[in-house]
Each structure stands twice: as structure tokens, then as C-alpha cells.
N, C-alpha and C positions, 0 to 999 in steps of 0.2 A: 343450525337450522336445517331442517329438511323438507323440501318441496316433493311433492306427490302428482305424481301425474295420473290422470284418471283413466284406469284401463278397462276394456271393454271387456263382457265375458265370451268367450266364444264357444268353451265346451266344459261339462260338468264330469265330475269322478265322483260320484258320489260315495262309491266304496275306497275310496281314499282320503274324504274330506279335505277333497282339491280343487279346483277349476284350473283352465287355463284362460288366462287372457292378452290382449291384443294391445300394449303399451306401442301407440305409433309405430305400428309396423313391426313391433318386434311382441314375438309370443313366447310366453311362458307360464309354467303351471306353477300356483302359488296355496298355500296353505289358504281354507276358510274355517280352520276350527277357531277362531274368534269372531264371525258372523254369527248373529242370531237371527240376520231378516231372512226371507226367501231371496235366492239367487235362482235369473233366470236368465239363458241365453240371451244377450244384447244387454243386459244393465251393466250399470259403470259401479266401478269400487274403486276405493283410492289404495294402493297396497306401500308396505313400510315393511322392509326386510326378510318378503318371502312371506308376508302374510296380509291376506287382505281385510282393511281393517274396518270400513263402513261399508255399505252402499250410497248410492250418492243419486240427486237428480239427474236424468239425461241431458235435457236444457244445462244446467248448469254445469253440467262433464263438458258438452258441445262447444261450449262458452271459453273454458278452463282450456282445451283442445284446439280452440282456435288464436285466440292469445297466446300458447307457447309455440304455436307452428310458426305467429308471428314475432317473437321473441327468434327464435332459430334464424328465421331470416334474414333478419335484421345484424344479427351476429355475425352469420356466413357472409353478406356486404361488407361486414365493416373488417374483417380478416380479408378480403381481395381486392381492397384499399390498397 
């Protein structure tokens, strides 16, 4: 099973059919030659192996984004038990 975290876009290559985006702090430039929507600074994609593979609601990234910040949390507690 694989969980996707919803990354935000921060900057576009368009001559590379690339973006980079902003997975919780951590940035990386990911393949979009499997998008066919428009990509635009600030929208959320969910990416899977170096490729990003939808776009996604913002609401519902925001949503997804706040649940695993509190999933972490809750982790890092119970590891300094």
C-alpha cells in the first residue's frame, strides 16, 4: 500500500516537463508528464515515484495535511514515552 502525501507546487519547468514541489518542508522537482490539467503555482498534486500523478482540491490537500501533521505528532509522543 502507498500513502501520498499532497505536495504543493512551488515552481514550474516548463521546458523540462517538471515542477518542483513542497512535500512538508521538504522540496523536490518531480516529473509532470502524466498531468493533463493545468498546473499552477500553489496547487496541490499527490506524486508516486517521482511523478506527479493528479491534481487534487486545495480544501481537501489542507485537510489530508493537517491529519498527517497530526498523525507525526502523535508518533513522536508516543516514541518519548
Amino acid at each position: 500500500m502507498c500513502l501520498s502525501v499532497p505536495s504543493e507546487v512551488v515552481a514550474l519547468h516548463p521546458d523540462e516537463q517538471a515542477i518542483t514541489v513542497d512535500t512538508l518542508g521538504v522540496r523536490r522537482k518531480v516529473s509532470r508528464h502524466l498531468l493533463s490539467e493545468d498546473i499552477q503555482i500553489g496547487d496541490y498534486v499527490l506524486i508516486h515515484i517521482g511523478f506527479a500523478m493528479n491534481k487534487i482540491d486545495k480544501e481537501d490537500a489542507l485537510e489530508s495535511l493537517k491529519l498527517y501533521r497530526e498523525i507525526a505528532a502523535k508518533l513522536e509522543a508516543e516514541n518519548h514515552v
